[in-house]
N, C-alpha and C positions, 0 to 999 in steps of 0.2 A: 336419311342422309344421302346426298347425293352430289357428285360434283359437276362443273360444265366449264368446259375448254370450248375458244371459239377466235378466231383472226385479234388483235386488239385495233386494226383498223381496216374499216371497209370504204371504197370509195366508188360511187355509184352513179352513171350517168352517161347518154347518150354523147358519144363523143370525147370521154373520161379520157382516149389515150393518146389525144393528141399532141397534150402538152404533158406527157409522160413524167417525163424528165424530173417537172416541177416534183410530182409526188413520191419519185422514185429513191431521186439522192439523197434527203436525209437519212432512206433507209439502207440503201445499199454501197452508195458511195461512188467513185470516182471509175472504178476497175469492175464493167461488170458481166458476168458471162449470162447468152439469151440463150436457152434451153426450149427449144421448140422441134419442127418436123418440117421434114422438105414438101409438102405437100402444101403448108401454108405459105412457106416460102415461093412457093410456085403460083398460090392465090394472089399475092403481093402485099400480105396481109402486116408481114414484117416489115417492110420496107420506108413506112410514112417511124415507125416505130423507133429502128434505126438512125432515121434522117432527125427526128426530134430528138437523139438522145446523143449525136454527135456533133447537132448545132450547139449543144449545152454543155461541148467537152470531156463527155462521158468515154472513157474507151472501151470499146463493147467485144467482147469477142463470143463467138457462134458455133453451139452444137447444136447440127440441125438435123442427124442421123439415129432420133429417136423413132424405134417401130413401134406399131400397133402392139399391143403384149409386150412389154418392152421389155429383154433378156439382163440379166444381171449384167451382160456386156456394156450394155447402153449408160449404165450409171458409171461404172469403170473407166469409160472412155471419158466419159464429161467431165470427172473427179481430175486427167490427168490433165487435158484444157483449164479447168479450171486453176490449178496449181502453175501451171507454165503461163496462163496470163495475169499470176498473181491478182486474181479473183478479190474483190469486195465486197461481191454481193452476189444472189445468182435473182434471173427473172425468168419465170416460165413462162411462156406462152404457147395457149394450144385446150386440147382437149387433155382428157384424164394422164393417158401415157408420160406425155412434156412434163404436166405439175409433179407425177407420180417422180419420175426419173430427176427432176429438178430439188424434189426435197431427198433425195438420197444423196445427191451430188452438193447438197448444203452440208448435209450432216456430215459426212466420211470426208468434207476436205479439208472441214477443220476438226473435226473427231482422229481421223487416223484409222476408224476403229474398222476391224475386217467386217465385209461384211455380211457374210455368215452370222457371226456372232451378233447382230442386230434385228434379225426376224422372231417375230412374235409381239406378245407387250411387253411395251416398255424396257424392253433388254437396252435398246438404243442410250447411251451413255454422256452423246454430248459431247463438246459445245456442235453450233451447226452454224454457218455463216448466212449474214441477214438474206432472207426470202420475201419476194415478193413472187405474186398469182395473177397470172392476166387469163379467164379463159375465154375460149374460141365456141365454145359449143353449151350448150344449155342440158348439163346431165347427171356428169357425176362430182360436182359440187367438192372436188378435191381441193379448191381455194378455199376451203373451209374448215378441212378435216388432219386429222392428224394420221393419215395414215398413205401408205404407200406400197402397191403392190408391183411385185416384179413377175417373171415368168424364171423356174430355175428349173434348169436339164433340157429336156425337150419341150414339156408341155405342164408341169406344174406351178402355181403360182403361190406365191406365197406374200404375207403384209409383212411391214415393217409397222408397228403401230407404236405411237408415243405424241405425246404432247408437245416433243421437241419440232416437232415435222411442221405442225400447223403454221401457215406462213404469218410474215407480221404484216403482211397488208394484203387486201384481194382487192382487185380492180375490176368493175365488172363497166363494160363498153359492149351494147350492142351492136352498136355499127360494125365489129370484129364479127359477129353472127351474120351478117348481110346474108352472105354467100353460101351460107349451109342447103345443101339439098333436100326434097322432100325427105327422103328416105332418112338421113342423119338426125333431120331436127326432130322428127316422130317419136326415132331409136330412142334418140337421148333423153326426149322428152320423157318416155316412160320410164325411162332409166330413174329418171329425180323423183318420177311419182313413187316408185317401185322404193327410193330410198325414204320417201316420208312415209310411206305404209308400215315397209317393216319398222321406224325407229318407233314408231306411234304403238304396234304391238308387241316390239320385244321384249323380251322373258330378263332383259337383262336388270339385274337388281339395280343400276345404273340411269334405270327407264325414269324419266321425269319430268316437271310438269313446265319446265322450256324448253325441251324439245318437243313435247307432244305439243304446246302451242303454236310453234313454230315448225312442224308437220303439218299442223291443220291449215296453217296461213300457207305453205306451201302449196298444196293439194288444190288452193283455192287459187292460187295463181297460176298453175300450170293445169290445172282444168279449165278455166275460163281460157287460157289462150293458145292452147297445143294448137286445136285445129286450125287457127289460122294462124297461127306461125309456118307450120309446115304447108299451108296450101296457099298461102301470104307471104312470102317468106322478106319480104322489103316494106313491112307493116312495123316499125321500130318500134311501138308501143309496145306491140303483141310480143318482139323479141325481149323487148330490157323485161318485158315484166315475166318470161321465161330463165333467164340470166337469174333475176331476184329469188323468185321459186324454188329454182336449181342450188343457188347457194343455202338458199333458208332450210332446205330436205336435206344440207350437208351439214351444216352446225347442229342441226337435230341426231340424223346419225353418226356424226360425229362422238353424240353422247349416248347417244340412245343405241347402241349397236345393231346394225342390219344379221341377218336371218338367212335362214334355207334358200329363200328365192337366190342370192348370192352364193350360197354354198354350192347350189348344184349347178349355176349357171357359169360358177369359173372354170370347171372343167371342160365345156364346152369351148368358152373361146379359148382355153391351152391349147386342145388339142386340135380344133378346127378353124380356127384365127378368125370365129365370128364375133363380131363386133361387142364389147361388156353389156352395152343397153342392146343389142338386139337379143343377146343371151339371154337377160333378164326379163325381157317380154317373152322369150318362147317356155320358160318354167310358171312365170308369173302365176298365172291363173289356176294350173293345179296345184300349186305349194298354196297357195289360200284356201283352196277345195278342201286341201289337205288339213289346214288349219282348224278350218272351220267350228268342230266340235269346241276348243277352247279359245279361240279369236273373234268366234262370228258376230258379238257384242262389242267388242273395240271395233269391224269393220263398219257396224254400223253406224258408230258414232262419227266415222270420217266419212259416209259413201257422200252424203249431201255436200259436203266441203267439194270434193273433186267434181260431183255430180249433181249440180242443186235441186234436178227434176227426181231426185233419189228422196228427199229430205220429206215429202209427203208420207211415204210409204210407212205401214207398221215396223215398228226396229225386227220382229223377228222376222221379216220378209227384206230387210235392206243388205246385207249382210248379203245374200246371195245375187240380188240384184245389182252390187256394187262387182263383182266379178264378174258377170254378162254386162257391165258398163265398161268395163275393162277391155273385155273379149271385143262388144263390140267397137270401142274406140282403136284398137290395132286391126280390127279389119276396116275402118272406115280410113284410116291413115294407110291404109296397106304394108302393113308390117307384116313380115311372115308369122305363122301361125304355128308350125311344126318342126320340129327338129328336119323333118326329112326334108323341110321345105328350103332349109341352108345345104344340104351334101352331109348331111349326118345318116350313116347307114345301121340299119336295127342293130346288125352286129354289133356297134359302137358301146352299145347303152349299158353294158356289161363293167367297160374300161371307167364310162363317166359314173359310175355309181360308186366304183371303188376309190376314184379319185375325189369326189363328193365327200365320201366318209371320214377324209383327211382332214378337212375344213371343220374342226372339232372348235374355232377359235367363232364362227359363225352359227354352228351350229348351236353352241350353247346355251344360241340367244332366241332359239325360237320358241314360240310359244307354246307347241305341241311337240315331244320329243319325238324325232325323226330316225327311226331304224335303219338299216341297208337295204330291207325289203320295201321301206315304206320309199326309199329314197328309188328304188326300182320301179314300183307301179307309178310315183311321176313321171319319169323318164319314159316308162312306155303310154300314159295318157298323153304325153307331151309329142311323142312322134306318130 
């Protein structure tokens, strides 16, 4: 038995957001708050956005003081916009943080509910006001997923996870990705492969056989087109079919719960504000090292999907080659390699290991159980 939560409407297409409006208002209505970051606002990425949602009589109002990591303040502030512009809908737009902070600021402002009392599963109670998903970046596939992470205190982060979060519609427009820089589109890219790996091998009794379908079709889109996305980056094919990828690796873990490579990678950006997908590419490769002994049979069922010059080889040889395909694809994109290689100092590794051990809600899901010591010798192959 197994269940599977996923958007009830996807809407997919080069150009998708230009006549917004059309697809927006029966979902969210007349009054509606744009949850986004001043950075895209600075691209001009909002602005055709806006212009089409205000020739249609929409009254839009803008939080656009979503951070990187975005602090529990981030959703508070948007929750009290949202209620002073008497709010009908909210629309995110952006990468992970915007969707993330935009389904909290659905739920708690017509929930009421604190929100303390909303982290973990399914604590979240309900009702959430209509959401829609526009993202910006090809990674973490949060237009898809039911969950939502904030950063609380100084440097830990914590999900909100529930069925209620998953938006009711995700808009996927590459032309919004135009602009992404090498370095970003690479991140993010490994970010979505990193999510169709672990959903494909997690431990979680949840694990099943549409997500693992829809990992594999994942894997196979964002293999064929990372490298030129990021070395191409106005190749609109190469983007939408990163967009699709990136969402299809979020409805999988969505279901299919992501792993270790997460758990030890959120401590990382808490405490050093590196990026989620670069995070997850600097653990990546030992957490499957790691795995190996009880995984190495699932990776080699996917290496060919990501890596079709993989799909020759013996199975008991793919498995390791699909990790040096790994390795070598973030040096060929030029992603950093090493912890040390962000500003992360050996001292460090002591604070992310104990922080790691907290993520008891990811950890659960791996497929080789992960000790404090086992989560130490990563951390130091990793730097």
């Amino acid at each position: 038995m197994f269940t599977f939560h996923t958007p009830p409407a996807i809407v997919a297409g080069i150009g998708a957001t230009r006549e917004i409006a059309g697809h927006v208002r029966p979902i969210l209505g007349d009054r509606i708050l744009l949850v986004t970051d001043k950075g895209l606002r600075r691209l001009g990425l909002v602005d055709p956005i806006l212009r089409n949602l205000a020739m249609n009589g929409i009254a839009v109002a803008i939080f656009d003081d979503v951070a990187p990591d975005p602090p529990e303040e981030n959703a508070l502030v948007g929750v009290q916009i949202a209620k002073r512009h008497r709010a009908t809908g909210v629309l995110a737009l952006g990468g992970g943080s915007p969707m993330d902070v935009a389904k909290i600021i659905a739920l708690i402002s017509r929930s009421n509910e604190p929100l303390s009392a909303i982290y973990g599963v399914n604590a979240a109670k309900g009702p959430r006001m209509p959401l829609v998903a526009v993202p910006t970046t090809a990674g973490t596939g949060s237009e898809a997923t039911p969950i939502a992470i904030l950063t609380t205190g100084t440097a830990e982060k914590k999900g909100v996870v529930s069925p209620l979060l998953l938006p009711d519609m995700a808009i996927l427009d590459a032309e919004l990705t135009l602009g992404l820089p090498k370095a970003i589109t690479a991140a993010t890219g490994i970010d979505a492969m990193v999510h169709a790996i672990e959903a494909y091998s997690s431990g979680s009794a949840n694990n099943n056989p549409i997500s693992r379908t829809l990992a594999r079709e994942a894997l196979r889109l964002l293999g064929a087109n990372i490298r030129e996305a990021a070395t191409n980056g106005g190749n609109r094919e190469a983007r939408a079919a990163m967009l699709l990828g990136s969402l299809l690796a979020g409805q999988a873990f969505a279901n299919s719960p992501v792993a270790a490579v997460h758990a030890l990678a959120y401590p990382i950006g808490g405490h050093f504000h590196v990026p989620h997908g670069l995070s997850n590419a600097l653990v990546l490769p030992h957490v499957l090292r790691f795995n190996m002994p009880e995984a190495g049979g699932l990776y080699a069922e996917i290496a060919g999907d990501a890596f079709p010059d993989l799909a020759g080889l013996p199975a008991e040889k793919r498995g390791e080659a699909f990790v040096l395909a790994l390795e070598a694809l973030a040096q060929a994109l030029e992603v950093p390699r090493r912890l040390r290689d962000v500003g992360i100092p050996q001292e460090a590794l002591p604070v992310l290991v104990r922080d790691a051990m907290k993520q008891t809600r990811l950890l659960i899901n791996n497929p080789r159980p992960l000790t404090e010591n086992d989560a130490a010798t990563i951390y130091a192959a990793a730097w």
